[in-house]
C-alpha positions in Angstrom: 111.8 109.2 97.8 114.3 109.6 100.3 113.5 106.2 101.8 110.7 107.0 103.7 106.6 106.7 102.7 105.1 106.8 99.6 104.9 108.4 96.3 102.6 108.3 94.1 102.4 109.7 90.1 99.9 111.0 87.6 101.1 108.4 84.8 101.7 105.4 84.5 105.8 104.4 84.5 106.4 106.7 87.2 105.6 109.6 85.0 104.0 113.1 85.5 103.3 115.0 88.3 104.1 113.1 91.5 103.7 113.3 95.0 105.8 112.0 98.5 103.7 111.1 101.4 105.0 110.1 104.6 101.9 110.4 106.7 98.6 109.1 106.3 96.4 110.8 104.3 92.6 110.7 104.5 91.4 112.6 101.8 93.8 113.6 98.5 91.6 116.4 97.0 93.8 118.8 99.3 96.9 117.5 97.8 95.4 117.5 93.8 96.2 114.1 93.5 92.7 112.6 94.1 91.7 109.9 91.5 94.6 110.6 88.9 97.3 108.2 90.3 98.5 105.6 87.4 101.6 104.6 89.3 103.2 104.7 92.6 106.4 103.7 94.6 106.3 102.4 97.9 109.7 102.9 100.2 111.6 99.4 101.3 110.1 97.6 104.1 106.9 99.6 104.6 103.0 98.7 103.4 100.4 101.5 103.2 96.8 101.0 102.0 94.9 102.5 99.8 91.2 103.2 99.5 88.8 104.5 96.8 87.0 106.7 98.8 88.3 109.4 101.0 88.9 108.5 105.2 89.7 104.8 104.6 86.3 103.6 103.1 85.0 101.5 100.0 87.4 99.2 98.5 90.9 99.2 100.0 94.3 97.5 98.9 98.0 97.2 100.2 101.1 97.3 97.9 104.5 97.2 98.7 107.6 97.9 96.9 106.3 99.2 92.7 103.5 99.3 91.2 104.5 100.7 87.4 101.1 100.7 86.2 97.8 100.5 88.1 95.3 99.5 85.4 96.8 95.9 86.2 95.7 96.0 89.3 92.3 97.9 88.5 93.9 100.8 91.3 94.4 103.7 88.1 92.7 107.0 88.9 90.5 105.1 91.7 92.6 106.3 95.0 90.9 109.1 97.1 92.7 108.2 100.6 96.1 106.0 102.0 97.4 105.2 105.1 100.4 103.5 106.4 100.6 99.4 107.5 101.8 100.4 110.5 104.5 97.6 111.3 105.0 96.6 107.8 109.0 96.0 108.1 111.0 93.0 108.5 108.8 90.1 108.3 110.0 86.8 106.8 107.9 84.1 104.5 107.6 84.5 100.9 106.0 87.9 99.7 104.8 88.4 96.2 106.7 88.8 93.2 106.4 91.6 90.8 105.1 92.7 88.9 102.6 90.1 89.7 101.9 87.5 86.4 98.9 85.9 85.7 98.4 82.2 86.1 99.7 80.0 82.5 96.6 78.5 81.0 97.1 75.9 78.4 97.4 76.7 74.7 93.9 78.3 73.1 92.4 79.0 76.6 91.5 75.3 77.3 91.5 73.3 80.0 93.2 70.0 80.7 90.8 69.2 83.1 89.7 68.2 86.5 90.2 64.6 88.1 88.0 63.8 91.2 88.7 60.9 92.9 86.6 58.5 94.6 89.2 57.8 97.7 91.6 59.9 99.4 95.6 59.8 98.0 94.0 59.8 93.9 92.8 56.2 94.7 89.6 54.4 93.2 87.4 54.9 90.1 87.7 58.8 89.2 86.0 60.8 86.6 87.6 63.8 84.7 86.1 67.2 84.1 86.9 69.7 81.1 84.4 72.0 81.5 81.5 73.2 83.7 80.0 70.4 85.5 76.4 71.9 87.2 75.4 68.4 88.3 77.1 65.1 88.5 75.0 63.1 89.4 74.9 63.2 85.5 78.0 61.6 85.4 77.2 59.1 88.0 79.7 61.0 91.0 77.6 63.2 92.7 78.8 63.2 96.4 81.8 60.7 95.8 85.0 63.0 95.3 87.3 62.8 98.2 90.8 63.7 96.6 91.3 65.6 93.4 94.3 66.8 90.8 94.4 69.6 89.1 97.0 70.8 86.3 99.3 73.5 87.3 98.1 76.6 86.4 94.5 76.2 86.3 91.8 77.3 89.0 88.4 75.8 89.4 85.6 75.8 91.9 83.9 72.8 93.4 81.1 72.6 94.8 79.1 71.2 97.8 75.6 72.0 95.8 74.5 71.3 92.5 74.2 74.8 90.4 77.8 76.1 91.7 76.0 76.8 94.8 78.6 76.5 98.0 82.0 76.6 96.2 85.3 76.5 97.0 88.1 77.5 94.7 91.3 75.1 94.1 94.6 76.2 92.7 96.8 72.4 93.0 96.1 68.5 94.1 94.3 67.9 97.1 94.6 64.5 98.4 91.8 65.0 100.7 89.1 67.0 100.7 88.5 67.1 104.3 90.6 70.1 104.3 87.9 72.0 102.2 84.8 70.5 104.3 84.3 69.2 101.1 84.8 65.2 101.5 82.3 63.0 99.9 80.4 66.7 99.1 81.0 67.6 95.9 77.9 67.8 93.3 79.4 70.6 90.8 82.6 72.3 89.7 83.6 74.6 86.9 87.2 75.9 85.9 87.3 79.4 87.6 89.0 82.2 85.5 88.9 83.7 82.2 84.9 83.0 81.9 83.3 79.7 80.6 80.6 80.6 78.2 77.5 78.6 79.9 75.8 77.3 76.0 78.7 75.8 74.5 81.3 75.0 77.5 84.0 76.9 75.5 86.4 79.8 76.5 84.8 83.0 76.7 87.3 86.3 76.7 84.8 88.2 78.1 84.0 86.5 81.4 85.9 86.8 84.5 89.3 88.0 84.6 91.8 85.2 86.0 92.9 84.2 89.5 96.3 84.3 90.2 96.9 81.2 92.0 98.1 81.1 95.8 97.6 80.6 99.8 97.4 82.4 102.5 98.2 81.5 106.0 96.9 82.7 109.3 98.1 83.3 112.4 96.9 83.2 116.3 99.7 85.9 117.1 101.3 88.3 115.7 104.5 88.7 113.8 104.0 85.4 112.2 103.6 82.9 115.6 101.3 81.0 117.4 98.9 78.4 115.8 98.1 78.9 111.9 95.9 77.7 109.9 96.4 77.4 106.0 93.6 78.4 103.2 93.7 77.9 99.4 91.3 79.5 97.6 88.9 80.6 99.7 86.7 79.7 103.2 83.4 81.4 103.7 83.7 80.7 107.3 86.3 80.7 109.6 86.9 79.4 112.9 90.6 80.2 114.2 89.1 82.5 116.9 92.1 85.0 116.8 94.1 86.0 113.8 96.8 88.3 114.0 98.9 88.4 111.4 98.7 86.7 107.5 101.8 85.2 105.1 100.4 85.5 101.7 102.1 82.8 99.0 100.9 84.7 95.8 97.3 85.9 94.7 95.4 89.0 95.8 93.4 88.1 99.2 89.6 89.3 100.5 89.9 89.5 104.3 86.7 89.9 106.3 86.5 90.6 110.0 82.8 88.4 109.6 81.4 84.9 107.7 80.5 84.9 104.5 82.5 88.0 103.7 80.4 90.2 105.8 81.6 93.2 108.5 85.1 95.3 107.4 87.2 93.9 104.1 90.3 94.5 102.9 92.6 93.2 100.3 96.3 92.3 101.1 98.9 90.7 98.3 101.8 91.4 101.1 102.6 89.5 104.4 101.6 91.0 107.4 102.7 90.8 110.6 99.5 93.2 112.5 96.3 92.5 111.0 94.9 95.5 113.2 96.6 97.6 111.1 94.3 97.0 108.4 91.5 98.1 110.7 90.7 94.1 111.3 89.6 93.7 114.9 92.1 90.7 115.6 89.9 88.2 113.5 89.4 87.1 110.1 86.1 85.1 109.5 86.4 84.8 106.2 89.2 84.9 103.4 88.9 84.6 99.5 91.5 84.8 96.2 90.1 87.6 94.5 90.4 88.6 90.6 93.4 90.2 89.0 91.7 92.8 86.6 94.2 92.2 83.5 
């Protein structure tokens, strides 16, 4: 690579025809390589970002560092355009680890379940969950939860409405869920990931793919200062104001410039330190952990 941009190759394992790239490219039927990328190599210290469709539209992504083989990521023959992070060296926190692994779920795809508690800290009369929940006022709980545990590895969404309507996914133990806007709120949850079959409550191979657990912290200023604000597994509304730059502590994360994942998105898995350079206006109104297609 000679250290500098990108290069990208027709098979997976870095095999094939390849190509270098050290400027942005906006469409990658003049180069051949359009939609037949498997794998690609990205040099130290620099992000680009892909898109499926040519001139930086549709679906985007940023890697850093390898990515051996992008069926993982869903990414394989789908690039038509990529552009340089512009910034994307030297910036501290924890990055991702790859290749990226999905999150451990117990034994036989179950689940070891969910506690809510009634009090904040895990304290008072609690009820545990093993499956989807769509109303709990069934169960006597309905609007009572304000501090939960989960077991590591598992993902779930509660939610503020009976129905899974309002959700909010959680990754770990939350000993209050004022954090979430959730306290006292909750009147569903299901476990999020791998796909719940809705007749018999059982694992269902064929749902959705799994979340790989994480956070993601923003920032008022750039490179990683000014006030931040911390979100695990997702906020449909946001209100830091201005964000300019993002740590991300493991998982694939939806950025949207608007509420309710509306306006300009864009998925990051990397720190980094200029949000503009992802074409976000200096604000992010809403952030989600999005699907790992395994």
């Amino acid at each position: 690579m000679g250290g500098v941009g990108i290069t990208v190759y027709q098979d997976s394992n870095f095999g094939g025809r390849n190509a270098t790239f050290r400027d942005d490219v906006a469409d990658l039927r003049q180069s051949g390589m359009n939609d037949r990328i498997e794998s690609l190599e990205v040099a130290p210290g620099e992000m680009w970002e892909v898109c499926v469709d040519a001139y930086y539209r549709g679906r985007c992504q940023v890697f850093s560092e390898y990515e051996p083989d992008l069926r993982r990521r869903g990414w394989a023959r789908q690039i038509s355009s990529m552009r340089r992070v512009r910034g994307g060296g030297g910036y501290p926190g924890p990055g991702p680890v790859y290749p990226p692994q999905p999150p451990v779920f117990p034994p036989g795809g179950g689940s070891n379940g969910l506690v809510l508690y009634e009090n904040r800290n895990f304290r008072g009369s609690s009820r545990t969950l093993n499956g989807p929940t769509r109303d709990l006022r069934a169960l006597g709980f309905n609007d009572k939860a304000e501090s939960l545990r989960l077991p590591r590895g598992e993902v779930w969404e509660i939610c503020r409405d009976i129905d899974f309507r309002d959700c909010r996914q959680v990754n770990g133990d939350l000993s209050d869920l004022r954090g979430l806007g959730l306290r006292g709120e909750v009147s569903s949850a299901r476990p999020y990931g791998g796909g719940w079959g809705g007749g018999n409550g059982g694992w269902n191979p064929g749902g959705r793919p799994p979340v790989q657990a994480g956070r993601l912290v923003l920032y008022t200023g750039a490179n990683f200062t000014g006030r931040s604000y911390t979100v695990q597994g997702g906020e449909n509304v946001i209100r830091l104001g201005r964000v300019q730059s993002v740590v991300v502590q493991g998982g694939n994360w939806e950025l949207c410039e608007d509420e309710n994942f509306r306006g300009r998105c864009t998925t990051v898995n990397v720190n980094v330190p200029d949000i503009r350079a992802l074409g976000l206006p200096g604000r992010v109104g809403s952030a989600r952990l999005v699907a790992q297609p395994w």
